[in-house]
N, C-alpha and C positions, 0 to 999 in steps of 0.2 A: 435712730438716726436723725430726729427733728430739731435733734436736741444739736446735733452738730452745723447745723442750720441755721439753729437760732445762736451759738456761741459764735458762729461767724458774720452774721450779719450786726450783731454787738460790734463784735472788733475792730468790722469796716466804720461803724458809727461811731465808736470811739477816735479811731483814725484819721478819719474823712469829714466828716457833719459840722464841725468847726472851724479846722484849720484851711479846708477845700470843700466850700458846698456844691462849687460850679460840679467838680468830678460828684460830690456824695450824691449829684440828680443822677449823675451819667450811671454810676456805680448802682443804686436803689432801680433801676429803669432794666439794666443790663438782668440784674437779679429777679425783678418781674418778668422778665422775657424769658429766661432760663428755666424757671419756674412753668410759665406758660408752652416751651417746648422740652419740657421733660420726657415728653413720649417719643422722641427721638433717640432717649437710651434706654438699655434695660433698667428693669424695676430697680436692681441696687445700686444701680450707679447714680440715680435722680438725686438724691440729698447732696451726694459728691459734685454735681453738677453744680445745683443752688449755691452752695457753698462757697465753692470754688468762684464763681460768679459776684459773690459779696466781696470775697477778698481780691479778685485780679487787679483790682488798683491800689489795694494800700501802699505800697513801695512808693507812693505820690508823696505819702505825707512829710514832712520835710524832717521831722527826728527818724528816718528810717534811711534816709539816703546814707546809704556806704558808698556805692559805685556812682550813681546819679544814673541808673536804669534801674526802674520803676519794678520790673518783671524779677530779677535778680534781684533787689532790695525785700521787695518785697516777702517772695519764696524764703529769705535767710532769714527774716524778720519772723515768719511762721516759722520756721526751726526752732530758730530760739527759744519761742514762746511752747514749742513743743506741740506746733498742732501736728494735724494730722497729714504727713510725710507725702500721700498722697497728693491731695489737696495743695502743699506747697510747691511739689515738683509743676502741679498744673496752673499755678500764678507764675510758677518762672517761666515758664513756657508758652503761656497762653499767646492768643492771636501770633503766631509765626513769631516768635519770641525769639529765635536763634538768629533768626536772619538779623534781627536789629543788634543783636549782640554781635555777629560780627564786623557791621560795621563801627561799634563802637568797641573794639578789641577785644571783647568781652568773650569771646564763643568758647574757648577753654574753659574759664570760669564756669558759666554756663554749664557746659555739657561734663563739665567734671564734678560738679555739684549737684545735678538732679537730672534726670534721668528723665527723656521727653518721652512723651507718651501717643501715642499714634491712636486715636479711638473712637470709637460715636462723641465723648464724652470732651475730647479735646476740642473735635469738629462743633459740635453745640456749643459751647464756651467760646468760640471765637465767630460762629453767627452771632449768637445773646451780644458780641461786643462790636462786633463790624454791620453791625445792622440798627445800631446807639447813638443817635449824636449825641453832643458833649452837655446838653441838657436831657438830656433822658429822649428826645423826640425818636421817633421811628424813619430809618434810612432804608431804601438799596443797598446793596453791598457798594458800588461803584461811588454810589451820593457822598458813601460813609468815607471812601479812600479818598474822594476828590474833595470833599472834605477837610479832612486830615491834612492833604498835601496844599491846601489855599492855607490854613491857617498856619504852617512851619514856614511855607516858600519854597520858593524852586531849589535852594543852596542846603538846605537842611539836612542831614545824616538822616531823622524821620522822613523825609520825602523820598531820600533816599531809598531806605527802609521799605515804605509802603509800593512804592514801585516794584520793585524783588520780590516784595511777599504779593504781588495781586493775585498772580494766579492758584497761587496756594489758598488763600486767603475767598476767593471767588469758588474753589474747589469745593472746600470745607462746608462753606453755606450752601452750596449746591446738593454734597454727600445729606446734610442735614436736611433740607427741601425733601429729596428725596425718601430719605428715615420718614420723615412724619407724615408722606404719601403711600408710606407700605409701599415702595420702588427698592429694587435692590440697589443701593448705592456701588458706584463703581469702586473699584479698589484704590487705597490709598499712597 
């Protein structure tokens, strides 16, 4: 599995490291963190994790925009390339991914294309990203959404967005908190 690791963290670097360094810190940052809360899933799912965490932005890079949602671009872009099915459903999905899809019409799409995943593993993946700022530095959850919503503004579909998904989003890092305290996380 390191191996699926390392073919993902390539890909993001191929993607990302050029065309968007600002994202390839957030992106390299998001993937050490993931890394560092691996113990939050089971043993097999840790590489899925990493992985997953390398690729949650590529959909940024601008030869991938089909829709112009990053999370859906993305996940197709890993079909295509025939990664691992997995992995793709959990970039199209990642951090509350549905909720921004419907406000951008998108939630059919979505949800008719890849199959969301409800799991330690989804819940890790969108700590590792809502705990990130956009330089790699270390947030809050809250720092991370207030954040977000200063730099789109008040009118933005993302601000939007990020308001719908907080309590999800605040859940997720909590269920994770929890996982890596040996606490039984509440149900999802």
């Amino acid at each position: 599995m390191a191996q699926l690791v390392e073919t993902a963290q390539q890909m993001a670097r191929t993607k990302l490291e050029i065309a968007l360094p600002r994202r390839w810190s957030h992106v390299q940052a998001v993937a050490a963190k993931a890394r560092r809360i691996a113990a939050a899933v089971c043993e097999e799912d840790r590489d899925i994790l990493v992985a997953a965490a390398w690729l949650h932005d590529v959909g940024y890079n601008p030869e991938l925009v089909d829709t112009g949602f990053h999370s859906l671009d993305g996940g197709r872009w890993l079909r295509r390339e025939h990664f691992d099915e997995r992995i793709a459903a959990l970039v199209a999905h990642h951090s509350c991914a549905w909720l921004e899809a419907e406000e951008r019409g998108l939630d059919a799409a979505l949800s008719d294309e890849f199959s969301r995943e409800e799991s330690a593993v989804a819940d890790a993946l969108c700590f590792s990203d809502m705990t990130t700022g956009p330089d790699g530095q270390d947030f809050e959850v809250l720092e991370r959404l207030a954040e977000i919503q200063s730099r789109y503004g008040p009118d933005h579909l993302v601000t939007r967005f990020i308001i719908r998904a907080e309590p999800e989003m605040v859940a997720a890092v909590g269920r994770t908190q929890s996982r890596l305290h040996g606490r039984v996380p509440q149900p999802m």
